[in-house]
C-alpha positions in Angstrom: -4.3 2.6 -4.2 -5.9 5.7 -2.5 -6.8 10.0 -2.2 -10.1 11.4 -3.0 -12.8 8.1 -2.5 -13.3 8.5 1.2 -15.1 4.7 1.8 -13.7 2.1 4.5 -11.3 0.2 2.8 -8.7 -0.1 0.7 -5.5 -2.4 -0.1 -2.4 -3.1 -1.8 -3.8 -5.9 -4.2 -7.7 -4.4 -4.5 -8.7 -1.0 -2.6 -12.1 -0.2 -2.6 -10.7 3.0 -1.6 -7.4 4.5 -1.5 -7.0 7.1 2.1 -4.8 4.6 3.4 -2.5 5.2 1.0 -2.2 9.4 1.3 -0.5 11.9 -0.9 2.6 13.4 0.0 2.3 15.4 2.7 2.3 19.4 1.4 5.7 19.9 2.4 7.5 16.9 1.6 9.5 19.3 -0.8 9.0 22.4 0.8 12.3 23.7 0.0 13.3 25.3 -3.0 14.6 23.2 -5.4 18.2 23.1 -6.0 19.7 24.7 -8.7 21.9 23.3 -11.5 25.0 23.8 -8.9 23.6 21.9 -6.3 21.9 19.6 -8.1 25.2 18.6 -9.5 26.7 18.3 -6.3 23.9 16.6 -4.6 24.3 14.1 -7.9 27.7 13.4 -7.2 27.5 12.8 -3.2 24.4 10.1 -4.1 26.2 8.3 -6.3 29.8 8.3 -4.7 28.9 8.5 -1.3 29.8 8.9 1.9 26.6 8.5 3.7 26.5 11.0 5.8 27.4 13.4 3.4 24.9 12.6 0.7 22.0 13.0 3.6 23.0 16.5 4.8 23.3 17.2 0.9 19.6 16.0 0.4 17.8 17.2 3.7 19.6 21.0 2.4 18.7 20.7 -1.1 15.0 20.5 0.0 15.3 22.9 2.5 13.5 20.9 5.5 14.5 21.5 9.1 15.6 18.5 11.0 11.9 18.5 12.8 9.9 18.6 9.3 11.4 15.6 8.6 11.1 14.1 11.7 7.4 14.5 11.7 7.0 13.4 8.1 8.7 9.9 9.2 6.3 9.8 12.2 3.3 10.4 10.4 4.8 7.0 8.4 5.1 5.2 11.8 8.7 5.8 11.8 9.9 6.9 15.0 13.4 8.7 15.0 14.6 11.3 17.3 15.8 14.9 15.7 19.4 13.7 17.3 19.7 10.5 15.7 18.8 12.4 12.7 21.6 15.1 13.4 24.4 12.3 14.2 23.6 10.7 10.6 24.1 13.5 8.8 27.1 14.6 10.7 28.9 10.9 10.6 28.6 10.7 14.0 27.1 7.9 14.1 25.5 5.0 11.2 21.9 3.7 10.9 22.4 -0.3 11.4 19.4 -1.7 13.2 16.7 -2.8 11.0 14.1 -0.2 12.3 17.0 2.6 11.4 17.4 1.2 8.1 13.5 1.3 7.3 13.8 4.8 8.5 16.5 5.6 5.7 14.1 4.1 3.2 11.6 6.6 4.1 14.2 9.5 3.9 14.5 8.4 0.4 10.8 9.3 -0.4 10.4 12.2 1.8 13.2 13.7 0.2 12.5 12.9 -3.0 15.2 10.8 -4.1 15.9 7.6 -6.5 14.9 4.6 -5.0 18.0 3.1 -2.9 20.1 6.1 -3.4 20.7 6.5 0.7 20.2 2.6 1.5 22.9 1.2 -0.8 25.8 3.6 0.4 25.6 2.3 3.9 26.1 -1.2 2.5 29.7 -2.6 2.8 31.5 -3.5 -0.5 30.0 -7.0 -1.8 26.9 -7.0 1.0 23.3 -7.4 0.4 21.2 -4.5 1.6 18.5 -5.9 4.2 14.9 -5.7 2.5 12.3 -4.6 4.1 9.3 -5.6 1.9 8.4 -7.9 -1.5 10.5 -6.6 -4.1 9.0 -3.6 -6.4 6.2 -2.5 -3.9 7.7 0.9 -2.7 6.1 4.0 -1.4 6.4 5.9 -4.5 5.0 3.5 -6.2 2.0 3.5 -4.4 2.2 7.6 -5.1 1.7 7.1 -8.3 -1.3 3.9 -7.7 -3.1 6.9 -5.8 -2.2 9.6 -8.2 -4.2 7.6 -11.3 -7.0 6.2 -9.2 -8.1 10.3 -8.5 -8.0 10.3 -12.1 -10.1 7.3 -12.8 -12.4 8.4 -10.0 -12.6 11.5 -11.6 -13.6 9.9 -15.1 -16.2 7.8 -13.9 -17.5 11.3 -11.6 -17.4 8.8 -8.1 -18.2 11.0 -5.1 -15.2 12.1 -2.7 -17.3 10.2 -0.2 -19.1 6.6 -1.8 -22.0 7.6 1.0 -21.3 3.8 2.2 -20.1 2.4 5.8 -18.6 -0.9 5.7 -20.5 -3.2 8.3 -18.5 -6.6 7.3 -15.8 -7.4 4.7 -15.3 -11.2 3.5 -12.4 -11.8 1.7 -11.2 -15.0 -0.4 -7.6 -14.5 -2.3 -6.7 -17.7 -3.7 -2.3 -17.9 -4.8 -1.7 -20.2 -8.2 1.1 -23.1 -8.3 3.5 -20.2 -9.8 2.9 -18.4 -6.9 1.0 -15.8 -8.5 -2.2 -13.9 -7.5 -5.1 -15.8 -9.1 -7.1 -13.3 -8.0 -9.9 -13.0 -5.5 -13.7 -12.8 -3.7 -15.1 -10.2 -1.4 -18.4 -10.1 -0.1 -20.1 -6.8 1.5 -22.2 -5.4 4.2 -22.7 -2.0 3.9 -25.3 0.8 5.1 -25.7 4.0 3.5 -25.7 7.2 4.9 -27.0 9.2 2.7 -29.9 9.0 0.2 -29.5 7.7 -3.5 -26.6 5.1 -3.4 -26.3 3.0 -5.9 -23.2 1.3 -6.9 -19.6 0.3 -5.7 -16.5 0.7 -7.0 -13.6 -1.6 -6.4 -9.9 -1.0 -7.1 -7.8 -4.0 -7.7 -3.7 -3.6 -8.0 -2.1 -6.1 -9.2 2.3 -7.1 -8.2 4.6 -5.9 -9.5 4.5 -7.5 -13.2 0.8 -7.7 -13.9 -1.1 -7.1 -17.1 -4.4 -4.9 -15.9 -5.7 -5.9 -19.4 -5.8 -9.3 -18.9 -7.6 -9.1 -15.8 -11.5 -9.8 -15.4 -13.8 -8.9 -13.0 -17.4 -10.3 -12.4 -20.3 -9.2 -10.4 -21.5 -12.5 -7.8 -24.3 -12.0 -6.2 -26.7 -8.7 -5.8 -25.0 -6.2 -8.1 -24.1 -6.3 -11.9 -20.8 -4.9 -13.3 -20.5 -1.1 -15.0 -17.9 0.8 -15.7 -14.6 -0.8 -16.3 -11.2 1.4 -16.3 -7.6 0.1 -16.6 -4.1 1.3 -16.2 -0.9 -0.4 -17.0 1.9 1.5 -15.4 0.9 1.1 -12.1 -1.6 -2.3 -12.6 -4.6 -0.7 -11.2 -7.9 -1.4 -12.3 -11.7 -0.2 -11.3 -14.4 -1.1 -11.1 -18.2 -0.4 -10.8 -20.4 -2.7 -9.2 -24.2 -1.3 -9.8 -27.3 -2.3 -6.9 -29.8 -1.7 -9.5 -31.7 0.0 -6.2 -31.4 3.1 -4.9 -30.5 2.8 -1.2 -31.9 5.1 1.6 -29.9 6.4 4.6 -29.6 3.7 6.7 -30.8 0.9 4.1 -28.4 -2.2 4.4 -27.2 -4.0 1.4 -25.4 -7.2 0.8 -23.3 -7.7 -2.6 -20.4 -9.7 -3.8 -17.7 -10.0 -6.8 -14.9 -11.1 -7.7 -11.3 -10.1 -9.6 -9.6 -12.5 -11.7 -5.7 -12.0 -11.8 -2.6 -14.0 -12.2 -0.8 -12.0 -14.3 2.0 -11.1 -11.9 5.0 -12.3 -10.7 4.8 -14.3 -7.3 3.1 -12.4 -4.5 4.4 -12.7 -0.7 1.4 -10.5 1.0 -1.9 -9.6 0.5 -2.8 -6.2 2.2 -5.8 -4.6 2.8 -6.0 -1.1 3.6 -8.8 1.0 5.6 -9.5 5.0 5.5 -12.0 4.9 8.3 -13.2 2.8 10.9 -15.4 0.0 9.9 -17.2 -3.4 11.2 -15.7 -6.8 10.8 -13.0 -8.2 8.5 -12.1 -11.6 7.4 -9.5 -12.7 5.2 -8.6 -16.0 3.8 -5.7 -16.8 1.6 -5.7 -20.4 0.0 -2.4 -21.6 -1.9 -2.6 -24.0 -4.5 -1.4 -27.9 -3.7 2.0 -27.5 -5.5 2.9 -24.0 -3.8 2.6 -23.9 0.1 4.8 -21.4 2.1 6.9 -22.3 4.6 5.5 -20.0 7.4 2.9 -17.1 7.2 2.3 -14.4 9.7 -0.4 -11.2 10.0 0.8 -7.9 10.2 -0.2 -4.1 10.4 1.0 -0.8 9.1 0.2 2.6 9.4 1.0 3.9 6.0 2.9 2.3 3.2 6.2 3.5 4.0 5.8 2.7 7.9 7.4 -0.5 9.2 5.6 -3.6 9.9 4.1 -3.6 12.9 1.7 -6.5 15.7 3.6 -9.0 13.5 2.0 -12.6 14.8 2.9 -15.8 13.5 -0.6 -17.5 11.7 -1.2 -21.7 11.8 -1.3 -22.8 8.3 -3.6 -25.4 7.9 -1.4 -28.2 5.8 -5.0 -30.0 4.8 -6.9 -27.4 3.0 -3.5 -24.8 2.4 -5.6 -22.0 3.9 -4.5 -18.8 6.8 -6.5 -16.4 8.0 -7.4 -13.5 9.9 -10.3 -11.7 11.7 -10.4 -8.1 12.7 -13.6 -8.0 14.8 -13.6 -3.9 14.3 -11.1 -2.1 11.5 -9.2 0.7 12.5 -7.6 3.0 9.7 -4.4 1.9 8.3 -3.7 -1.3 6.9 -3.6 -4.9 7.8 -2.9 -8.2 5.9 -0.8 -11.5 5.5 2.2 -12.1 4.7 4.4 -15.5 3.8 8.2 -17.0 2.9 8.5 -19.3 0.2 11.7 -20.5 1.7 
């Protein structure tokens, strides 16, 4: 969700702030934009292929140099070398292995084109393109998450910086027999750094499916709930969560609430992302008796459209249905669990 609130976290269900998911970079489209000629052509080599073809089509319709885009996919965590990029484009040679195939997916969003337009021509006739992630959760999508918190931000006039630092993060996500998000609990520790702070504000995102307006929030323990601001398209909703005190630089304060949820379609992670370093986090996802995943494992990822990454395999405990993780210090990017149904 992130990416104007500058505060320690943020995350793919609920961001208390959104920097881990940036903005395109300024350049992503650099180039000119092709006109009705070569948008035509560059049409026509997407949806009929080959491969190869339809990539040196897009990479010149935006007018990126093969280095500008290989900086864009590292600054996703995607690591591709300017001649890998150069035999792909020439039909030299094919992206296969799953890490070249996640790279392709990027392509897609740096250069700004339909979802799957590159991946599915490099599928054989009757195949099933790898996937990479749960279904529906794509970069662009968080884009456009980021693109209406600044506006909600903006509404409810919520500094570029929430004068906050994170000190510990407890979080409770609880999954419902339909495998949905029920929602979840998080419990603060924060110090200010700067006169006059009084309030939080949460942002909650919902999967792929979710009804914002049917989700609740409630203040739990030190604060009381304010504002509350909603978005459909993109299931995002904020929150404020007001102290009722005005904290001093270096005052600590302790608060919890919660987000109710399940109004999505069934989740297979729970991310949480961070924009600056931070103290401990905990999280703890508990599935309901009837819905228990097979396996579940933690995971990390620089940016949303970067590739999983310090993937380890978590011990589910059978007798209470709980995983969980502990982060003794947060580093920016994200982190979270994941789990297969089957």
């Amino acid at each position: 969700m992130p990416h104007a609130p500058q505060h320690a976290d943020a995350d793919a269900h609920t961001a208390t702030e959104t920097s881990a998911e940036a903005g395109p970079e300024p350049d992503a489209a650099a180039g000119a934009r092709p006109g009705p000629g070569a948008a035509a052509e560059l049409d026509g080599v997407l949806s009929g292929g080959p491969f190869h073809v339809a990539l040196r089509a897009a990479i010149a319709a935006r007018g990126l140099p093969l280095q500008r885009v290989q900086h864009h996919l590292s600054r996703r965590g995607v690591k591709v070398g300017v001649t890998s990029l150069s035999y792909w484009q020439q039909g030299a040679r094919r992206p296969q292995r799953p890490e070249s195939l996640r790279a392709v997916r990027a392509l897609e969003e740096i250069l700004r084109l339909p979802d799957e337009s590159l991946i599915r021509l490099l599928a054989e006739p009757g195949a099933k393109v790898p996937a990479t992630g749960p279904a529906g959760r794509t970069y662009r999508s968080f884009l456009e998450a980021s693109n209406v918190l600044e506006e909600l931000f903006a509404e409810l006039e919520c500094p570029l910086d929430d004068g906050l630092h994170t000190l510990g993060h407890h979080e409770r996500v609880r999954v419902g027999a339909c495998r949905e998000l029920l929602g979840h609990e998080s419990q603060h520790v924060v110090r200010a750094h700067r006169d006059g702070v009084d309030r939080f504000v949460a942002v909650h995102r919902g999967d792929p499916g979710c009804a914002p307006e049917r989700m609740s929030v409630r203040a739990l323990e030190n604060c009381r709930t304010g504002r509350v601001r909603r978005h459909h398209g993109t299931g995002v909703l904020v929150a404020e969560f007001l102290f009722d005190t005005r904290l001093r630089a270096g005052d600590t304060f302790l608060f919890g609430y919660g987000v109710q949820d399940g109004t999505g379609g069934a989740a297979r992670e729970y991310v949480r992302g961070f924009g600056a370093p931070g103290g401990q986090y905990t999280l703890q996802v508990r599935f309901d008796e009837s819905a228990v995943p097979v396996r579940c494992h933690r995971f990390t990822r620089h940016s949303p459209a970067a590739p999983r990454g310090s993937r380890r395999e978590l011990v589910l405990s059978r007798r209470h249905r709980s995983v969980h993780l502990v982060e003794p210090r947060v580093r920016p990017g994200m982190v979270g669990i994941g789990w297969d149904w089957e």
